[in-house]
C-alpha positions, 0 to 999 in steps of 0.5 A: 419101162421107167419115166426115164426110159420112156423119155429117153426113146422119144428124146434120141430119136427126135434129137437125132432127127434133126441132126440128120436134118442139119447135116443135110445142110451146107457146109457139111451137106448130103441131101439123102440125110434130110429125108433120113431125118424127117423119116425118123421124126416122123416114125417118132411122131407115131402114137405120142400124145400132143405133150410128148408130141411138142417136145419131140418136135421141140428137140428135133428143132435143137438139133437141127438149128442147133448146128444149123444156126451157131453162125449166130455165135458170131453175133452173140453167144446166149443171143444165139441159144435164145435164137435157137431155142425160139426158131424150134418152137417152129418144129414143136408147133409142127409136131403138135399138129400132126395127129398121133395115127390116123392122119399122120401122113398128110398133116406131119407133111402141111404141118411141117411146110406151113410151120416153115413158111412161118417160120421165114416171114415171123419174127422180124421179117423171118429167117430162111437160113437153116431151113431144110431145102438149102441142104437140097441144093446138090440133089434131085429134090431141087427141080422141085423149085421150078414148080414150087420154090423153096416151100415145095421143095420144104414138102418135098423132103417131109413127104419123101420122110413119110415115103422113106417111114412108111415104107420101112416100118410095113417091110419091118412088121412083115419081117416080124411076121415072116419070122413068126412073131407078132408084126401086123400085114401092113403094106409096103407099097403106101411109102413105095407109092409117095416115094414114086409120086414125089419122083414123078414131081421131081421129073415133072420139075426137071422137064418144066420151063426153065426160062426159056432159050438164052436171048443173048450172052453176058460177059461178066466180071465178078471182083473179090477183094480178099482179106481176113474173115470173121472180123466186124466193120469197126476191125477193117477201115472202110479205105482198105476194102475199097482199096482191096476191091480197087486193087482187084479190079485192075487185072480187068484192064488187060482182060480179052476180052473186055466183060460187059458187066463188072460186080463188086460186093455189098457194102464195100464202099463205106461213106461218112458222107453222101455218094454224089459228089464223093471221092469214091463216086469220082473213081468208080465213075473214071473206073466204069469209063476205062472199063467200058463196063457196067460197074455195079457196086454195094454203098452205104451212106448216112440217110440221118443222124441214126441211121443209113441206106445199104445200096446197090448202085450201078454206073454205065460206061460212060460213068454215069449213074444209071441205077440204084436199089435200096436193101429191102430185107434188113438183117434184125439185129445186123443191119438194124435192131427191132425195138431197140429201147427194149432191147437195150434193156438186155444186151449191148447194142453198140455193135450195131449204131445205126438202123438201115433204112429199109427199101423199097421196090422190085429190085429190077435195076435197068443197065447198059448190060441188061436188066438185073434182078438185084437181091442183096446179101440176106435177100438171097435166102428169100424166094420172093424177092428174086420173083418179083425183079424177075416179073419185073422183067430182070433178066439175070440175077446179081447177088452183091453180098458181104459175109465177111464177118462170119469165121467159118464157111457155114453161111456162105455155104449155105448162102451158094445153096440159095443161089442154086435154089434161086435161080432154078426157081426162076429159070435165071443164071446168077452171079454173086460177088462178096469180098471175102467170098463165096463169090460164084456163077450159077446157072438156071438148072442150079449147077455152081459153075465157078466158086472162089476160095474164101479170102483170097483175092480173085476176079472170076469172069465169065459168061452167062446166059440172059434169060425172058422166060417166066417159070411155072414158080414165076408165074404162080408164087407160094399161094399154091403150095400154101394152099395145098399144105392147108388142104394136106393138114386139114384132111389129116385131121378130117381123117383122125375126126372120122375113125374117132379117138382111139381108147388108148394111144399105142406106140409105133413098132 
């Protein structure tokens, strides 16, 4: 066979691996396309050497973060295939460390969990958005985030890749066999065994704590505002969001009955100035009295001359200021940008002027309504933040977001599948407001109970469930998971050391 020949069955097939991964995803997502994809990577995986492996792994990234990601177009065109080509590298370090035969299994599996979980926290503070368990929101795998959050979930679908592989190509050489060609013996029943054992996982996930029985209901309000989308901050004067968000919230005044909790999105009240003693304080603070409501809403203020706070800030019936939370996990190159004398050297920085000030603390904002675990906008993507207000002691989540500068549906979509996973892992009903949407209620069993339309003004109410219970992914974390995806990469390779390294490597039938 030609160079080209040989290039081309690697090439497809890895390519086409993680396009199957990216349209697992929301907006166009079907959760079975997620295993098919890491069934085929891994199936392309077999009997390559690590140069073959890394660029195999390398294409499977392209097309998975290539759909995955082109939101990033928003931003910046060749900032966004910089970022595409750079969070693939993560799928090529991934295939580099699976061995090509003995051992496969369980490394391709830590391998692929580890190289995420990087990939979440480095560079920058990380990027979750277009990982492979958001496109598993709608489907069985989910309850795996009770145990585990989403890095269980990430092993999840690589080792029902590994199952779904398996299993395939042994029935595919005993076919061979049975029609009297030259397929090996091997047995179907190792794939069959994983696909078992990871429905088991999903069973033992379905019947696990999920935050225990409701301590008492919530009635709440979730306000959008409308307007046009995909926009930036400079096309949209400040006053008419706030003018927007005001106009909405007045249809709660003949509400019955009357929410107890009122939500407005993240950074809807824009000021030149500080928040105490502004006109916009003033109003929020008459508004919360006539309500007779908790009233939560996003501010940003100047902290200095170069830079802001991104707040969430909660006023109680009274009208008083009872809380407030500063974003923690900062959007590199939306809400700040790393480095800027350097990169001012390669593009236009003027888009972004001002670096938020990062936060600090839990998120556990304590109201009237009860005590809310906050994760503002990008936080959502994030397991950790929604754990730590929850063992704070944050009985329901509230997701204050603004996506209104993206034109298309892919990251707000995404964006409810967070939430889904968020709050099956914590055992909490969640709600999110945004002021072009998605706005919406989920419980704590991942069901999207109501979703707005994008850009359409709307207030949804309704009525959620407070909730003390830890789950056993409350309790424990990522190390576990960690843990066990190290132990899995490591037995991989311990197994490959043992059989030795074969005279030549063959390709997978």
């Amino acid at each position: 066979m030609s160079t080209a020949g040989r290039r081309g069955r690697t090439a497809l097939p890895s390519l086409g691996a993680g396009v199957l991964l990216a349209l697992s995803l929301p907006p166009w997502g079907w959760w079975p396309l997620g295993l098919t994809g890491a069934a085929l990577l891994y199936w392309r995986l077999a009997g390559l050497r690590l140069r073959s492996r890394l660029w195999s792994g390398w294409l499977a990234g392209l097309g998975c973060y290539g759909p995955g990601l082109i939101w990033a177009k928003s931003f910046n065109w060749y900032g966004a295939v910089v970022l595409i080509a750079l969070e693939a590298l993560f799928f090529a370090v991934a295939a580099g460390l699976t061995p090509p035969l003995r051992g496969r299994a369980p490394a391709f599996v830590g391998a692929a969990t580890l190289a995420e979980a990087i990939r979440w926290t480095w560079p920058f503070g990380g990027l979750p958005l277009g990982g492979v368990f958001l496109g598993q929101a709608d489907g069985p795998l989910l309850q795996l985030a009770r145990l585990g959050g989403p890095l269980l979930l990430t092993a999840g679908v690589w080792a029902g890749g590994v199952g779904l592989a398996s299993a395939w190509c042994a029935w595919r050489r005993r076919w061979r066999r049975a029609a009297g060609g030259t397929g090996g013996g091997a047995s179907p029943w190792r794939g069959i065994g994983i696909l078992a054992a990871l429905g088991l996982a999903v069973v033992v996930g379905a019947v696990a704590p999920d935050g225990g029985p409701p301590v008492r209901s919530l009635s709440v309000a979730l306000v959008q505002g409308g307007g046009r989308r995909g926009v930036d901050h400079e096309e949209v004067p400040p006053a008419s969001v706030f003018a927007a968000q005001v106009a909405a919230t007045r249809a709660l005044d003949a509400a019955s009955p009357r929410p107890a909790l009122v939500l407005w999105p993240e950074d809807v009240i824009a000021l030149a100035e500080p928040l105490r003693g502004s006109a916009q304080a003033a109003q929020m603070s008459e508004m919360a009295r006539r309500l007779d409501a908790t009233l939560v809403a996003g501010v940003t203020e100047p902290a200095s001359p170069t830079t802001f706070r991104n707040e969430i800030v909660a006023w109680d019936p009274a009208g008083r200021i009872v809380g407030t939370f500063e974003k923690v996990h900062r959007v590199p190159f939306g809400e700040y940008v790393p480095y800027r004398s350097f990169f001012a050297h390669f593009a236009g920085l003027s888009g972004v002027p001002l670096d938020a000030v990062p936060g600090h603390g839990s998120g556990l904002l304590r109201t009237p309504a009860g005590p809310l675990g906050t994760l503002v906008s990008f936080e959502v993507f994030y397991a950790g933040r929604s754990r730590t207000s929850v063992r704070a002691g944050a009985e329901l989540l509230i997701v204050p977001t603004n996506t209104s500068s993206y034109a298309t549906t892919q990251v707000p979509t995404q964006e409810v599948a967070a939430d889904a996973v968020q709050a099956v892992e914590t055992g909490r009903d969640l709600i999110q407001a945004a002021p072009t949407g998605y706005s919406s209620v989920v419980n704590q069993r991942g069901r999207v109970l109501a979703r707005s339309v994008l850009g359409r003004r709307k207030v949804l109410t309704a009525t959620v469930a407070l909730r003390r219970g830890f789950t056993v992914y409350d309790h424990l974390g990522d190390l576990p998971i960690l843990l066990l995806a190290l132990v899995a990469l490591g037995a991989g390779w311990s197994r490959r050391a043992r059989v030795g390294r074969p005279s030549r490597v063959r390709a997978h039938s």
